[in-house]
C-alpha positions as CSV (number, residue, x, y, z in Angstrom):
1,X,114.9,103.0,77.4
2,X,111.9,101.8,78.5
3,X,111.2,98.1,79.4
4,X,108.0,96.0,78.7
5,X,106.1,95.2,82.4
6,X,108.2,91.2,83.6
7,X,106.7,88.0,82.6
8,X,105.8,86.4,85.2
9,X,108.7,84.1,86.7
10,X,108.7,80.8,89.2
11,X,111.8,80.6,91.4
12,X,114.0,78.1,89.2
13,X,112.2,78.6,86.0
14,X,114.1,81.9,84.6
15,X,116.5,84.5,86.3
16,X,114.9,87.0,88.9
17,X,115.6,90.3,88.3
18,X,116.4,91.6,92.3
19,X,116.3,95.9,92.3
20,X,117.9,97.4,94.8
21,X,117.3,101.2,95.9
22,X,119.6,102.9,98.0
23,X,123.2,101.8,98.3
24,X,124.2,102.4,101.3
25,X,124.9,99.4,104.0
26,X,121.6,98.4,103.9
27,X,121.5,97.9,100.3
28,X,125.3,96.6,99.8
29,X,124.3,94.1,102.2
30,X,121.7,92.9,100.7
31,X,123.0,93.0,96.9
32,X,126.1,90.5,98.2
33,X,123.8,88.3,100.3
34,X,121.0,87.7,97.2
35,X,124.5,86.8,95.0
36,X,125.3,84.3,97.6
37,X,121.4,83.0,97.8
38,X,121.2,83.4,94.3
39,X,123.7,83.0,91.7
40,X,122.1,83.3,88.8
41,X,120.0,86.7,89.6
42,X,120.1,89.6,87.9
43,X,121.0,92.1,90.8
44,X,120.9,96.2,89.9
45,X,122.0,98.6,93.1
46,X,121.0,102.5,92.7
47,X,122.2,105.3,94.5
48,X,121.8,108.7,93.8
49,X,125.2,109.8,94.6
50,X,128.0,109.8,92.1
51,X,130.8,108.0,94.8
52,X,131.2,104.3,95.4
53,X,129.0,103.2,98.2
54,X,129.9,104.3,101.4
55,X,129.1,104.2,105.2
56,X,127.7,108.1,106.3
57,X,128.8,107.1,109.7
58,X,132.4,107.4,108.4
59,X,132.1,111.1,107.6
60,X,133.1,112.3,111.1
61,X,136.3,110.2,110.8
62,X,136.6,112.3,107.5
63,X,136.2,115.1,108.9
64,X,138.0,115.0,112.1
65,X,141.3,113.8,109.8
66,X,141.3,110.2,111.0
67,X,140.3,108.9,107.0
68,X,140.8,110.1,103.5
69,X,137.5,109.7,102.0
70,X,138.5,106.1,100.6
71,X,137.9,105.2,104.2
72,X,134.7,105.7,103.8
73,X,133.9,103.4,101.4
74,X,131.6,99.9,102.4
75,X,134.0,98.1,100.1
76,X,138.2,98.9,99.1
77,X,138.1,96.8,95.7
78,X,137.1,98.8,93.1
79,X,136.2,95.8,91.1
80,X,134.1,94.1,94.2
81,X,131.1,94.3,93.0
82,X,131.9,93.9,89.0
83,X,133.0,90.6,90.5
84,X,129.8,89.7,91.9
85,X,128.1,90.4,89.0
86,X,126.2,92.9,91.4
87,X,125.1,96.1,88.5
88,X,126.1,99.4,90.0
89,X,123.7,102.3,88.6
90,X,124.0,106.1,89.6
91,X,120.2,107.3,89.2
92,X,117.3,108.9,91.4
93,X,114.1,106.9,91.1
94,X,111.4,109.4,91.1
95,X,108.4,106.5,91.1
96,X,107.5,103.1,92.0
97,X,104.8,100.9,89.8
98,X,103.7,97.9,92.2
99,X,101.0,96.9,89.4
100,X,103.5,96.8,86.6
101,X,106.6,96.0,88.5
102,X,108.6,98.6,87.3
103,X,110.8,101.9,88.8
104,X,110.9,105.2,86.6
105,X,114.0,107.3,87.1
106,X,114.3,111.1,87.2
107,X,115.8,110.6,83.8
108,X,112.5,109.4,82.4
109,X,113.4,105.8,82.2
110,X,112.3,102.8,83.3
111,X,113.6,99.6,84.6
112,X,111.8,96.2,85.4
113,X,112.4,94.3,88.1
114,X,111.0,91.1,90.2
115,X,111.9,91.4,93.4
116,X,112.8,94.6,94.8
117,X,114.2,96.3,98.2
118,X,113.7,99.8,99.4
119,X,116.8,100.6,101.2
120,X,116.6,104.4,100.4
121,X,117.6,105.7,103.6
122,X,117.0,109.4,104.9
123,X,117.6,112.9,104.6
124,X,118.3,115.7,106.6
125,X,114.8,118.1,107.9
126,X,115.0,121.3,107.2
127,X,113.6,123.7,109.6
128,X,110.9,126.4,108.5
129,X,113.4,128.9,109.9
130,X,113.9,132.3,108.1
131,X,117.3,131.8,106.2
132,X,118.1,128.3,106.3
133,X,118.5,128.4,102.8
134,X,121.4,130.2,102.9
135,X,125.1,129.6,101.4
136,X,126.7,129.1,104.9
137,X,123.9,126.5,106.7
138,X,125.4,123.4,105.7
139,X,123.9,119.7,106.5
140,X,126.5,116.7,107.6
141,X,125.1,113.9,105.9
142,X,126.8,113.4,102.5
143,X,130.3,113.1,101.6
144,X,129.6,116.4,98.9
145,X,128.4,117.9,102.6
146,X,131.8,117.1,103.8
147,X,133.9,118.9,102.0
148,X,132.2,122.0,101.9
149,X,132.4,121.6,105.8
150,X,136.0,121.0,105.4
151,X,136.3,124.7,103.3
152,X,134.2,126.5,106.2
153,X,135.2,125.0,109.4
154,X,138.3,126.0,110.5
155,X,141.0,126.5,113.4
156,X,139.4,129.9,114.9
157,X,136.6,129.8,112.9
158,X,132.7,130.7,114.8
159,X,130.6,127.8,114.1
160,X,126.9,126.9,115.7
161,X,125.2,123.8,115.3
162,X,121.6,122.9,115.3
163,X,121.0,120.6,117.1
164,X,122.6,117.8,119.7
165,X,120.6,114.3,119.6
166,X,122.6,111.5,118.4
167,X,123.7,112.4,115.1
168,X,123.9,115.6,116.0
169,X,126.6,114.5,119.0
170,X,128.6,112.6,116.5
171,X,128.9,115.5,114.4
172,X,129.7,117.8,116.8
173,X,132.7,115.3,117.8
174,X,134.1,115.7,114.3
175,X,133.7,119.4,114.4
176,X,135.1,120.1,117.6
177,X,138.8,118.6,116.1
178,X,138.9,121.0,113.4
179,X,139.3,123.6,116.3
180,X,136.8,126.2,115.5
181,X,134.7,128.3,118.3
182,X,131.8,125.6,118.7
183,X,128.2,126.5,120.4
184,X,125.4,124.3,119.8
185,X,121.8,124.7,120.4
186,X,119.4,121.9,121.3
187,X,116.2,122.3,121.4
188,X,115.4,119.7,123.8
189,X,115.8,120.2,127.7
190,X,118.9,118.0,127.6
191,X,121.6,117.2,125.2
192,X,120.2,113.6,123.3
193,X,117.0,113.7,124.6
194,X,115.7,110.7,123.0
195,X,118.6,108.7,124.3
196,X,119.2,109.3,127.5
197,X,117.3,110.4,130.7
198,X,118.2,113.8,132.5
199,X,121.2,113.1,134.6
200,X,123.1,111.1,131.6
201,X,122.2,114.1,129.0
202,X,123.4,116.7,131.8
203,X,126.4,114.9,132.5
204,X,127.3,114.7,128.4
205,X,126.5,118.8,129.0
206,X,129.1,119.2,131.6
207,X,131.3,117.2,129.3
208,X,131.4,119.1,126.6
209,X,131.3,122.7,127.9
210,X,134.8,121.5,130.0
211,X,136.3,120.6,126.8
212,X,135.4,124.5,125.5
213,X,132.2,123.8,123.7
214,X,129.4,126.6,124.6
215,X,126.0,124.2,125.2
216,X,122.2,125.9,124.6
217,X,119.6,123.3,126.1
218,X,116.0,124.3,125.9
219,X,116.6,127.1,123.2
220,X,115.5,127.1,119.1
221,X,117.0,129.2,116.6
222,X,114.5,131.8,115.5
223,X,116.3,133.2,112.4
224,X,119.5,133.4,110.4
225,X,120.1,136.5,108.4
226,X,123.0,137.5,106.2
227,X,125.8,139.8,107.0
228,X,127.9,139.6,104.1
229,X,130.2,136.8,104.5
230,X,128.6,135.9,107.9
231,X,124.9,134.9,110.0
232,X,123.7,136.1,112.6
233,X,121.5,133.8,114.7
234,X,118.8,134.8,117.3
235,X,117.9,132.8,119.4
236,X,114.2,132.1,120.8
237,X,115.3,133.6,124.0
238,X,116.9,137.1,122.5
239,X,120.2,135.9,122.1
240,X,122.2,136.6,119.0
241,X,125.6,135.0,117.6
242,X,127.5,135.5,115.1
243,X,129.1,133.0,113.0
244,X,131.0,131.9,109.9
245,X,128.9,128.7,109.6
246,X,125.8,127.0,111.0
247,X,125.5,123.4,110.4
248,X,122.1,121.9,110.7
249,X,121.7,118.6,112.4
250,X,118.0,118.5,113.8
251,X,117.4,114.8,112.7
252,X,116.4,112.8,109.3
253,X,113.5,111.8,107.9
254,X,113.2,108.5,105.5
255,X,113.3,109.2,101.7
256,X,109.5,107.6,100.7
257,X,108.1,110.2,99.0
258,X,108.6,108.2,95.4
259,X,106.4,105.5,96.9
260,X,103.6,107.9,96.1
261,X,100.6,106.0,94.4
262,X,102.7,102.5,95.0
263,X,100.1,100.6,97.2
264,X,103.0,100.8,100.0
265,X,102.0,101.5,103.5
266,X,103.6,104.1,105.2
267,X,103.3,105.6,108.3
268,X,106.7,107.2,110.1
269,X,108.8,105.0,107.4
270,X,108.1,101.9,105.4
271,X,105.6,99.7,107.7
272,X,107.3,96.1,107.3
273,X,106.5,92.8,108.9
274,X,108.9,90.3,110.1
275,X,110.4,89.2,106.4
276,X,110.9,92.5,105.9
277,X,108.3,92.8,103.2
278,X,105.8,95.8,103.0
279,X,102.5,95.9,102.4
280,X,103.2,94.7,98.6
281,X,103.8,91.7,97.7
282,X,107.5,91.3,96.3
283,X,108.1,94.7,97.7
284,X,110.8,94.8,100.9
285,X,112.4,97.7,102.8
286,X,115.4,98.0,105.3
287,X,117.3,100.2,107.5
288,X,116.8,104.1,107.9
289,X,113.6,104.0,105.8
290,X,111.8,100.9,107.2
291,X,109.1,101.0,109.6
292,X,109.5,97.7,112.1
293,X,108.1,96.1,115.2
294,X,110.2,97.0,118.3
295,X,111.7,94.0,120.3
296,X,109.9,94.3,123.6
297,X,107.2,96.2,123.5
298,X,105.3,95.8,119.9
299,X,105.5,99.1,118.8
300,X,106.4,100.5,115.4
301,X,109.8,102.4,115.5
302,X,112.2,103.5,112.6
303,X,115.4,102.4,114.0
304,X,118.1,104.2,112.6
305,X,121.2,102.8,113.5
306,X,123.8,100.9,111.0
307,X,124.0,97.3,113.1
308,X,120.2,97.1,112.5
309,X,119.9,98.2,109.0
310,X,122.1,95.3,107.9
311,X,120.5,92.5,109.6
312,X,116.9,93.8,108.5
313,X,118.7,93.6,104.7
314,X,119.9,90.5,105.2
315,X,116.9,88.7,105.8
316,X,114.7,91.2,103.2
317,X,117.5,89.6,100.9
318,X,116.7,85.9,102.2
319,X,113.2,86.4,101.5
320,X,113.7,88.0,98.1
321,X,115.9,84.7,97.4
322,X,113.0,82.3,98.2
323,X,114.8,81.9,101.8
324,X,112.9,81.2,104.9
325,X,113.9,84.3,107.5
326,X,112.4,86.4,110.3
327,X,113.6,89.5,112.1
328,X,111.7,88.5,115.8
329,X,111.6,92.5,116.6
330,X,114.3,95.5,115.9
331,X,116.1,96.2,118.8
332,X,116.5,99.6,119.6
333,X,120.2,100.2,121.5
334,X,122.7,103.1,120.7
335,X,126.5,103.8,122.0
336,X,127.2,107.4,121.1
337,X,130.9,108.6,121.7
338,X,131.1,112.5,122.3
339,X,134.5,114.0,122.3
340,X,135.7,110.6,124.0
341,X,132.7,109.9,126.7
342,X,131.2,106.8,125.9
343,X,127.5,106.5,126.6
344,X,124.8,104.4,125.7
345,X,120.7,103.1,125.8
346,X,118.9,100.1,125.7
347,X,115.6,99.0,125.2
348,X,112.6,100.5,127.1
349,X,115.5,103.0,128.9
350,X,112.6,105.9,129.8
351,X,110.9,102.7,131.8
352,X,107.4,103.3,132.9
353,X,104.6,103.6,135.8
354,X,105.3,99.8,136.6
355,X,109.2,99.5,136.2
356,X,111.7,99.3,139.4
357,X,115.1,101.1,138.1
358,X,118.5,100.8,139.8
359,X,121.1,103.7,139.9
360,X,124.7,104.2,140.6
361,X,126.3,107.5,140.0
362,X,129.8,109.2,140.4
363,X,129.4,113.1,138.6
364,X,133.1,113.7,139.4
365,X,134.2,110.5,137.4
366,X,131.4,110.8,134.5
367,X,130.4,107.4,135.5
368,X,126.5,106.8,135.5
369,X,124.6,103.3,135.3
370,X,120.7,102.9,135.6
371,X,119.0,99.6,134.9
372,X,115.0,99.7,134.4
373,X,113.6,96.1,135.2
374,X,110.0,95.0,134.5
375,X,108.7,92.1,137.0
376,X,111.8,89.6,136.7
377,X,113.2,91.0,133.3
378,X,115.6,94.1,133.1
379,X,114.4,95.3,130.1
380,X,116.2,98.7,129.6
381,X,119.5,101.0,130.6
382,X,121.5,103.8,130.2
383,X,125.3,104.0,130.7
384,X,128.0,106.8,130.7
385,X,131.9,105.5,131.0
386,X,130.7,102.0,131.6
387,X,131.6,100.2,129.2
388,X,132.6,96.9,130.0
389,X,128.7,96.0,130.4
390,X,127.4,96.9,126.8
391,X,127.5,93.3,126.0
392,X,126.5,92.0,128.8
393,X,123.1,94.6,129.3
394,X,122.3,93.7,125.1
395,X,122.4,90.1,126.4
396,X,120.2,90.6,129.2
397,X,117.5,92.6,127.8
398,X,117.5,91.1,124.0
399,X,117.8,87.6,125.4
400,X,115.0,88.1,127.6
401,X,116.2,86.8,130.7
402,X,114.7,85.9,133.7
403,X,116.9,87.0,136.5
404,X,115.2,85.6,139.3
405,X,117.0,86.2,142.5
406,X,119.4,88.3,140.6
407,X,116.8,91.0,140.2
408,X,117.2,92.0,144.3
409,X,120.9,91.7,143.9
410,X,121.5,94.1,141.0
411,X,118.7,96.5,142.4
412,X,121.0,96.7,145.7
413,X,124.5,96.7,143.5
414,X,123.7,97.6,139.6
415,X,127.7,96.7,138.6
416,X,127.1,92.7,139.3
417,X,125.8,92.2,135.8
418,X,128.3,90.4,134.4
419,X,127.9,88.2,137.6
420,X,123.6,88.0,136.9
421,X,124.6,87.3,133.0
422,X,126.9,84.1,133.9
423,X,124.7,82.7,136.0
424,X,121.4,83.4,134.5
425,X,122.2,83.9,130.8
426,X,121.2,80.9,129.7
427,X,117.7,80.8,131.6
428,X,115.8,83.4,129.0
429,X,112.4,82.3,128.3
């Protein structure tokens, strides 16, 4: 049923109607931190999918056998958010009305709304590769994606995946417990190539192929065609495979193509300022889909990564209440776990034409450190198998610190950070 366009409202004077789009963390975080800021606001969350809100991060632990799919969920209660008065709606919004301040649904309706928050999240790319339509090339993204990798990937069973960046490692994990015959093929030179430099990705290659998964660096999959129950694969360089399944995990991109004739910027994602509020007034985004300036260096970056997408909600939220609150840059860090090696980056890791860098490595132990300083400042890293310094590196670089005659001593001996951090953690500028 269609709703008149809102009257228009003064904080305190009648209660704001807050719309919330996507209801993932991002979203869920947001709809319980506007009922704390605002206790009297109407609050509606959408997702498109018919389950409770839950974390996609969780699906590996599905899938690997470590969760039921209840595990997955953001939130156990199945009354939690009936008892915040927080509306849950399962709908698509196919359009956004800035002008009138109103969202239409596939359905054809409409709903009204004051305030609202884009937390719509992403969605896997498909490929224009010949066949990738086909019954057996499944994506790992939803938890209806799950199970029909659970029905295909089994003990024994040939299975190729698309692709090994970061979500792509994570899936790979979960599939690699199932037991089947694993290859995957990345396109890039090195496995996670937009996370870690060339010795770290070679060293997650080594990894992986000594726990009996086949590797492809450097190679694209040219075609999939049908042979009955099976695909065959050929690869850009002649070879062919066949498998049961192939599961596609070549990145996301953010859902904005509703925003269509909104007024709202967009670029990569969502292009937000430090509220967290677009180029429309009243209008905020977060996590996966939002479009934010990178801590450091002043750049735009979509910054996919759950720790972020929370804090960029919470203080959308804070704003939407009529709350005072800044994001002072999105800080791009990840810490990837692949079959049990921990690795990670930070900041500016790739450094540049100015940077001094600092290296230890030990190949036999999967043990790799390299800091990347700028004048006094480190400013970025990348780790295997340490991981008592992921706190400690975060601290330095997102605390800005001025290491002063620590710089020399961690260029000669990268392991005394925790050392630097104590005695120069509270000196950032």
């Amino acid at each position: 049923m269609c709703r008149p366009p809102p009257p228009v409202r003064a904080w305190g004077c009648e209660v704001i109607r807050h719309l919330i789009i996507g209801n993932g963390p991002a979203g869920v975080v947001a709809a319980e931190t506007l009922r704390r800021a605002d206790p009297q606001a109407e609050i509606t969350l959408i997702g498109d999918e018919a389950e409770p809100p839950y974390s996609r991060m969780a699906i590996p632990y599905l899938l690997s056998g470590k969760i039921g799919e209840p595990g997955t969920y953001l939130r156990k209660d199945a009354a939690h958010f009936e008892g915040l008065r927080i509306g849950l709606l399962c709908a698509r919004v196919a359009a956004l009305d800035s002008t009138r301040r109103t969202a239409t649904l596939a359905d054809g309706s409409v709903l009204a709304w004051d305030r609202v928050l884009i937390a719509s999240g992403a969605h896997p790319v498909q490929p224009p590769i010949p066949g990738i339509d086909l019954p057996q090339v499944l994506s790992c993204w939803t938890l209806a994606d799950a199970r029909r990798i659970a029905a295909a990937v089994a003990p024994g069973s040939r299975v190729l995946q698309m692709g090994a960046g970061f979500i792509g490692c994570i899936i790979l994990e979960s599939l690699a417990a199932r037991g089947p015959q694993l290859t995957v093929v990345e396109m890039g030179e090195r496995m996670v190539p937009r996370m870690l430099d060339e010795v770290a990705g070679g060293m997650i290659r080594r990894w992986c192929e000594e726990k009996g998964v086949q590797v492809r660096t450097g190679r694209r999959v040219q075609a999939i065609d049908p042979l009955g129950k099976t695909l065959l694969v050929r690869l850009d360089d002649g070879e062919t495979l066949e498998v049961d399944a192939l599961i596609n995990a070549t990145g996301v991109k953010p859902n904005v193509d509703f925003l269509a004739g909104s007024g709202v910027a967009v670029d990569n994602g969502i292009l937000v300022d430090d509220s967290m509020q677009t180029s429309v007034a009243g209008i905020y985004a977060a996590g996966d889909v939002a479009e934010a300036v990178e801590f450091g260096t002043g750049r735009r970056v979509v910054n996919a990564i759950q720790p972020d997408a929370v804090e960029q909600a919470r203080v959308a939220a804070l704003n939407m209440a009529g709350q005072q609150a800044a994001l002072p840059g999105t800080f791009v860090f990840n810490v990837l776990d692949t079959m049990g090696l921990i690795s990670a980056s930070f900041g500016q890791w790739h450094g540049g034409p100015a940077c001094e860098t600092a290296q230890l490595l030990d190949d036999a132990d999967y043990r790799y450190l390299r800091l990347v300083f700028d004048g006094e400042r480190l400013i970025g890293a990348n780790t295997i198998g340490h991981t008592e310094h992921i706190g400690v590196l975060r601290g330095l670089i997102q605390g800005r610190v001025r290491l002063g005659e620590w710089k020399a001593r961690l260029l000669a001996n990268p392991l005394l950070l925790s050392e630097a951090y104590l005695a120069r953690g509270l000196a950032a500028a």
